[in-house]
Structures are given as structure tokens and as C-alpha cells.
N, C-alpha and C positions, 0 to 999 in steps of 0.2 A: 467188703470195703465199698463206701458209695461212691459217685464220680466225684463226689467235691472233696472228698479224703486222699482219692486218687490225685486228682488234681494239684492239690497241699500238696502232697507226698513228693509230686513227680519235681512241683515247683522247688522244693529242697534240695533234692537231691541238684539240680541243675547248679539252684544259686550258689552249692557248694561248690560243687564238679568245674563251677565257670571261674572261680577263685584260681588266684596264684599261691593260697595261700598252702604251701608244699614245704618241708624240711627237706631237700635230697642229701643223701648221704653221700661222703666224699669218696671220689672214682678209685678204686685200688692201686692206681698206679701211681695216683699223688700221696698217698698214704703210706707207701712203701717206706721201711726204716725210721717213719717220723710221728712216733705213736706218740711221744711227748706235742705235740702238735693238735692231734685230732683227739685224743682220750684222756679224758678227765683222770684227777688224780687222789682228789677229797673227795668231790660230792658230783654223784650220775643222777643225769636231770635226764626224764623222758624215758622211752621203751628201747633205744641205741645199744645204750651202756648199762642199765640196768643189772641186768643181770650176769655180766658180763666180768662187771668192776669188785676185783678183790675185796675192798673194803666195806661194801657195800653195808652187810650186817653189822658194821657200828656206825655210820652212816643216818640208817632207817630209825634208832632209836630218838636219835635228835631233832629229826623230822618229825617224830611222831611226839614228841613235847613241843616241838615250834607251832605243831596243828592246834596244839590245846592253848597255846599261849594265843594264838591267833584268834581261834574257832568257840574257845570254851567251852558252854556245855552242850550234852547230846542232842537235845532239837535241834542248834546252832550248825552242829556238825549236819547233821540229817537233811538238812536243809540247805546247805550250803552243796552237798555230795548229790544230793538229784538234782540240784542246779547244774551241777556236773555233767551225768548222766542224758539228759536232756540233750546234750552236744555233743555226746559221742562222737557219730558220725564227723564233726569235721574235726574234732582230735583226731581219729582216725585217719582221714584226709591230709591230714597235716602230716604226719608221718608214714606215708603212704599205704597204709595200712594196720601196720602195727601188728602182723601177724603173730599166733602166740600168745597172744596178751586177752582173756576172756573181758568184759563189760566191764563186770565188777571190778575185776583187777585191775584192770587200766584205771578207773574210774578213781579208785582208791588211789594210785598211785600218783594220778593228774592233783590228787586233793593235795595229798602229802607233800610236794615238790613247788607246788603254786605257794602252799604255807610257807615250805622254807624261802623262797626267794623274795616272796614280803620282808619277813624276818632280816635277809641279807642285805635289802636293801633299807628296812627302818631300824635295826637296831643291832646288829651282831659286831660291832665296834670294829675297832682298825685290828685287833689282833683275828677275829674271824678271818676278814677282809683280806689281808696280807695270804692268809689259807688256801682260799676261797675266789678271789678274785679272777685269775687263772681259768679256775674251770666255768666260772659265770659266762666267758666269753668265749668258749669253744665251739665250734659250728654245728658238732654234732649232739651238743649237750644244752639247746634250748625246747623252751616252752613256748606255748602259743599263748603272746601277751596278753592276747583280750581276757584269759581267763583270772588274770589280776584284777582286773574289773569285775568278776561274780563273790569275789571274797572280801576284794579291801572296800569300803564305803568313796574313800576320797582317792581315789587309784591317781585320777589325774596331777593332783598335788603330790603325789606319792613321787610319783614316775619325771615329776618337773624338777622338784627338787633333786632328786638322783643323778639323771641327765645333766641338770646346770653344774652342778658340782662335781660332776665325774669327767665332763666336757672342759670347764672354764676355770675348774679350782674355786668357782665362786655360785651365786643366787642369782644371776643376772636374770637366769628366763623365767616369766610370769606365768607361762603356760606355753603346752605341747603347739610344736607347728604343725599335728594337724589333728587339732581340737577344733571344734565348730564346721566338722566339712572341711575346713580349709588345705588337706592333703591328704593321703591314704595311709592309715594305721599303717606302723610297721611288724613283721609277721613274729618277730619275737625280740629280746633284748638283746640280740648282738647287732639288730638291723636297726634299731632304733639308736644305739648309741652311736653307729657306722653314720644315720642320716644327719645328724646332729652338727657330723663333722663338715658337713657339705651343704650346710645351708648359711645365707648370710640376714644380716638384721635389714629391717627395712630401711635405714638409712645408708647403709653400707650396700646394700643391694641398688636403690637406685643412684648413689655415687657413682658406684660402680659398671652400671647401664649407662648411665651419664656418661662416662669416659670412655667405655667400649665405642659408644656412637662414635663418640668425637673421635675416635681412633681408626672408627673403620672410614670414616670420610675423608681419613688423613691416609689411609693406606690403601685407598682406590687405584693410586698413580703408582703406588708401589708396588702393586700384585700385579697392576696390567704388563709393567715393564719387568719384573721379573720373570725369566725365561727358564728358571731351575725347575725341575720334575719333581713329582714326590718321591718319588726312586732316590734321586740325589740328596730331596730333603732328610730322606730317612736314614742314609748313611750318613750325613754330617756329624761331627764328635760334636758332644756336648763340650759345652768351656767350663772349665772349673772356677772354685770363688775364686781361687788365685788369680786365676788371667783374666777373671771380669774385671776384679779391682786394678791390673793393670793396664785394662782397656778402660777403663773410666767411668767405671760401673760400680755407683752406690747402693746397698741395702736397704732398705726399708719394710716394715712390718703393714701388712695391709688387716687382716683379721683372724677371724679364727675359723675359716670358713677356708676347706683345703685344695679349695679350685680358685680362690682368689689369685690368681697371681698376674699382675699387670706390669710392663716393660715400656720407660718413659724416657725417648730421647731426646737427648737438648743437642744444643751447638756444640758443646764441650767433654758431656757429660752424660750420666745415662742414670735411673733408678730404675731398679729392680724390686717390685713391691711383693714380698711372700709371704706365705699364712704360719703364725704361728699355734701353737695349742701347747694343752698344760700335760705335765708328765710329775709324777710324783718322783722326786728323788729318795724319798725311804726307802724305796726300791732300787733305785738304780743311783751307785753311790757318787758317778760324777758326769761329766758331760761326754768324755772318751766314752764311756760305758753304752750312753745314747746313742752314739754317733754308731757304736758296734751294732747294739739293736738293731738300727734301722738299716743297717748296710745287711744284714743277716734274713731281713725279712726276702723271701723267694718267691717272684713272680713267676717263677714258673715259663719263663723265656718270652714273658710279656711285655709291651711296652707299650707306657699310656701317650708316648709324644704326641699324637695326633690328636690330642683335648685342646692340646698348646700350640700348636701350629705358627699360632700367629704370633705368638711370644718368641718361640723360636726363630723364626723368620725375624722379627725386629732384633733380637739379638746379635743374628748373624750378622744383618744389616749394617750393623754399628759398628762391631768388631771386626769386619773388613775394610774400613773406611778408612783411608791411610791419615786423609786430614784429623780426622780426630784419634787415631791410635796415635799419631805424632803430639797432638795436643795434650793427650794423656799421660804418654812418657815425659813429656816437659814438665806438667804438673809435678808427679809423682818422684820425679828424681831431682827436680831442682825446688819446687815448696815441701818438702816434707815436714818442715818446722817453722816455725811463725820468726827465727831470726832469716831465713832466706829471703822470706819475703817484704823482713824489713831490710835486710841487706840494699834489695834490689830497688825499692822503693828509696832510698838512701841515693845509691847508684843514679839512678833515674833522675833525681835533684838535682847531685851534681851535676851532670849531664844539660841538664836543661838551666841550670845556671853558668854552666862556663859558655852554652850557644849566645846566654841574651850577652854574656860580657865581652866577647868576642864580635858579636854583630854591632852592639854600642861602641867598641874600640876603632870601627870600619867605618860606623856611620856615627861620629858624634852629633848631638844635638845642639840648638845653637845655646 
């Protein structure tokens, strides 16, 4: 080998080796009892579960017609599989090794499983999907996206459309955010549809920058004079929708971006702006059902409150503040219906009708 082969060679090895791009597999003690969780249960994607997964040998035949529906004929193939081959090493990489699995067969197996995930994601209909969907987004049952790009022609239109519609229910995005340089590939289709969730549009982002400003400049005088600890902040209970709505805290929808969450107090009053996103109900038959979902999901003794800090702080802020918890309870138990507040406005009339007829009785005019 001459120096400048060496040289290449060593250059590769680095450019890979300096990559984050890694699949680690999940630690055994989070995986204990929750194999419905971490192990696919149609379709094993990668060198994980492969060989692992009962099913696998009915599985591999569908694959291997999704190849030909993809690939067509043998040069097609042939050519597409040392496109393959060519990258081993960071498949490899990607899976920390992949030990067990020879060239070939890995090679073979990267081709088969990149086919079918086109396929799942251009054309295997809503009855695949409902199957299917499940295991596409298992942590240990991904592929390393970029190799959608050596098979499909228009990967990027591919992967836009999927994403907007799997993200928003709708077409809104025109293209990936991070197409043109403009962000860092994500390392397979569980992290891209996770990033999706945590970005916002550009007008929504600098609205949003817009008001944080405005917020921090307004809560300069607030942090200095606050004298609570993070120790305290970290125990404080969270308030429920109940009691916000009782402290005099409205709802409001900010976007679909799931760190948007902004906290807006007035004199009286309070909005609370959260992120929504789209949930297919074919699956999940009512809103109880969501609400279980998501109370079900296990962080694992995590807690994200310190993203929100400042959200939380304005929150407390409010909800301690006796003038307006009293402003709120006035609201809430004496306008609850549009006749109290003609009542009062009626009241009110009278009132300032019987002062002038009273005062004019005291002071006629000539």
C-alpha cells in the first residue's frame, strides 16, 4: 500500500471513528420485563433482531419481493448492493460492530431492509401501516438513513412528504430542515421524526425569539428579587389544568414544535401557550385512551422541568399572588354565564341612576 492509499485509508477510518453516528443498544436494566417496548414484533430491521425474531422467515420473503419491486432487474440490483458494500465499514460503525454478520451478509441484509422501508414508507397502505408502524419506530430496530439515499432517486421528497404527514396530518413542509447544510442528518428514522417534533417554522421561531426577549427583559427584576433556590424550585408541585383555570389561566395553542411553551401574565389574567401535534385516532379510539398513552410513557425517574424553568417560575409567580387569585375566584364564580354579567351591568345602572336622582333631589337646579 503507498503513502497516499495509506493516507485515504487512515483519512476514513477517522472521518468515521469522529462520527456520532452510533445505534447503542438499550442498557439491560431498562429493558427488563418490557420486551413489548424494545423488540419488534412484524418486521426486524438491522443485525439487533435479526436473527433473533420468531418471525423472521415469513418476514424475509416480502422483503425480498419489496427488493424487486424497488430494485428490478440484476444489474439494478448489482449496482445498487456494491453501492452497499462500499460503506460497510460505517454500517458497521453504526451498529457497533455488527459482530457475526460476514460482508456479504450484512451487505445483503442492509439491501433487503432499506428496500422494505421505502416501500413502508411509499406505498404499503394504511393496512401495512397499522402492522407495521410499531416496529418502524423502535430504537433498536433502525437503519442508517443516509442509505435511502443510494437506492431511492428522490429520497429527499420521499422522506418530506412522510415526515410532514406523519408529523402534521398534512404537506405543510417543502423540504427537510436539514437539506442544503442547513442542520445535521439525523442518524435514522426514529431521530428524524423525534427532530421534527422540536423544531419550529420560521415565523413561529422568530415570534417566538421575539417574545422570549421581551420576556427576559421583563423578568430581569423578577429573578433578581427572587430568593427561592433550585432545591425549592425543584420540589414545588406542579398545578394542575384545574387549578390553573382556577387561578385565571387560559389555554392557548402555540404550535407544533414541542418546546414551544410560553407563559403570558396580565393584570387579571394569565395564558398559557402549549404545543400541540397530530395523533391518529384509528388507533387510539378516544381522547381517555390518549391521555392513558401518555401518562404510561416512563421516563424512567426523569424530569425535563429545568428546559422550563422560566415557565415554571412565571407560573408560580401568578398563582401565588393573592390580588389576582382573588380576581380569579371573582371571575370564575360570579361571571360564569353571560346573564351574571348582564345582571350586574343592569345593577350597576340602577345604581348610578338612583346616585344622579338622589343628588338632583339635594341639589335642584334652577
Amino acid at each position: 500500500m503507498t503513502n497516499t492509499e495509506e493516507e485515504t485509508s487512515r483519512s476514513v477510518t477517522v472521518g468515521i471513528q469522529s462520527r456520532r453516528c452510533k445505534l447503542h443498544r438499550v442498557q439491560i436494566q431498562l429493558r427488563q420485563d418490557k420486551k413489548q417496548i424494545y423488540e419488534p414484533v412484524v418486521v426486524p430491521l438491522g443485525p439487533y433482531h435479526q436473527r433473533l425474531h420468531p418471525q423472521s422467515h415469513l418476514v424475509e420473503p416480502l422483503k425480498n419481493k419489496l427488493k424487486d419491486i424497488d430494485c428490478g432487474d440484476l444489474t439494478s440490483k448489482s449496482f445498487f448492493l456494491s453501492t452497499i458494500c462500499v460503506r460497510l465499514d460505517e454500517i458497521r460503525y453504526f451498529y457497533g460492530g455488527a459482530d457475526g454478520y460476514m460482508d456479504g451478509e450484512l451487505a445483503e441484509m442492509m439491501f433487503r431492509d432499506v428496500c422494505f422501508l421505502i416501500c413502508y414508507i411509499e406505498r404499503l397502505g394504511v393496512f401495512g401501516v397499522l402492522f407495521m408502524v410499531r416496529d418502524m419506530f423502535m430504537l433498536e430496530n433502525q437503519i442508517p438513513l443516509w442509505l435511502i439515499s443510494l437506492i431511492h432517486l428522490n429520497h429527499n421528497s420521499l422522506l418530506c412528504q412522510y415526515l410532514s404527514y406523519n408529523n402534521f396530518g398534512d404537506n405543510r413542509m417543502t423540504q427537510l430542515p436539514w437539506a442544503n447544510g442547513r442542520g445535521e442528518e439525523p442518524l435514522h428514522l426514529l431521530e428524524a421524526v423525534r427532530g421534527i417534533s422540536f423544531i419550529l417554522d420560521e415565523t413561529q421561531e422568530n415570534s417566538s425569539n421575539l417574545l422570549r426577549l421581551v420576556k427576559k427583559c421583563n423578568n430581569l427584576n423578577t429573578r433578581k428579587q427572587d430568593s427561592r433556590t433550585n432545591w425549592q424550585m425543584m420540589n414545588t408541585p406542579l398545578w394542575s389544568a384545574t387549578d390553573l383555570k382556577a387561578k385565571g389561566v387560559h389555554f392557548r395553542r402555540s404550535s407544533y414544535c414541542l418546546t414551544d411553551i410560553k407563559f403570558e401574565s396580565f393584570a387579571w389574567y394569565a395564558e398559557l401557550h402549549l404545543p400541540f401535534f397530530y395523533i391518529t385516532y384509528s388507533l387510539l379510539a378516544n381522547d381517555e385512551e390518549v391521555v392513558e398513552m401518555v401518562k404510561s410513557v416512563d421516563t424512567y425517574g426523569f424530569a425535563g422541568d429545568c428546559h422550563f424553568r422560566d415557565v415554571n417560575m412565571s407560573i408560580e409567580k401568578h398563582c401565588t399572588s393573592k390580588a389576582r387569585t382573588w380576581m380569579a375566584e371573582l371571575i370564575n364564580t360570579n361571571f360564569r354565564s353571560p346573564w351574571t354579567v348582564i345582571a350586574l351591568a343592569a345593577a350597576t345602572l340602577l345604581l348610578c341612576l338612583t346616585f344622579i336622582q338622589t343628588y338632583f333631589t339635594i341639589n335642584p337646579t334652577n
